[in-house]
C-alpha positions, 0 to 999 in steps of 0.5 A, a space after each residue: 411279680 415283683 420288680 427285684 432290684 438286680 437284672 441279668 448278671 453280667 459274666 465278668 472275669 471274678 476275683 477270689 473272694 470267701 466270705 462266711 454267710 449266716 444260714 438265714 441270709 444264704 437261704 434268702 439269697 438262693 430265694 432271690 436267685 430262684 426268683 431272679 432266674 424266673 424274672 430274668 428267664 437266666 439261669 444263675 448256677 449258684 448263688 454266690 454269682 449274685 453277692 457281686 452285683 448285689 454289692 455293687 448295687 448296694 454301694 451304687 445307691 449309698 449316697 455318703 459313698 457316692 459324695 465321697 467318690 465325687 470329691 475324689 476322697 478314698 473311702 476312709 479305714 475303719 480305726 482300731 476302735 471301730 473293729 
């Protein structure tokens, strides 16, 4: 099997957040939350669990945001003209 890029999803106390999702993607995120729980052996209720530690991989590997982080620089705004 496959090595996935996410292991056991750490129980943390959550912050509200709702977002919309295009059919395709949550379809493929209740695949990766089947697969994840037979890699992992843990059981994950509901895939919305895995958006956290997804995104927070993403932004852990994203190596412009990594460079800004270290020099300290907040994560600039998108302008009006970039909405």
């Amino acid at each position: 099997m496959a090595k996935l890029k996410l292991g056991a999803i750490a129980d943390d106390k959550p912050v509200k957040l709702t977002v919309e999702l295009p059919a395709d993607v949550h379809r493929d995120l209740a695949a990766y939350t089947d697969m994840l729980a037979r890699e992992t052996g843990q059981a994950i209720s509901d895939p919305a669990k895995l958006v956290a530690p997804m995104l927070a991989r993403f932004m852990a590997t994203d190596r412009a945001f990594a460079k800004t982080r270290r020099k300290g620089q907040p994560a600039s705004a998108p302008s009006a003209a970039d909405r």
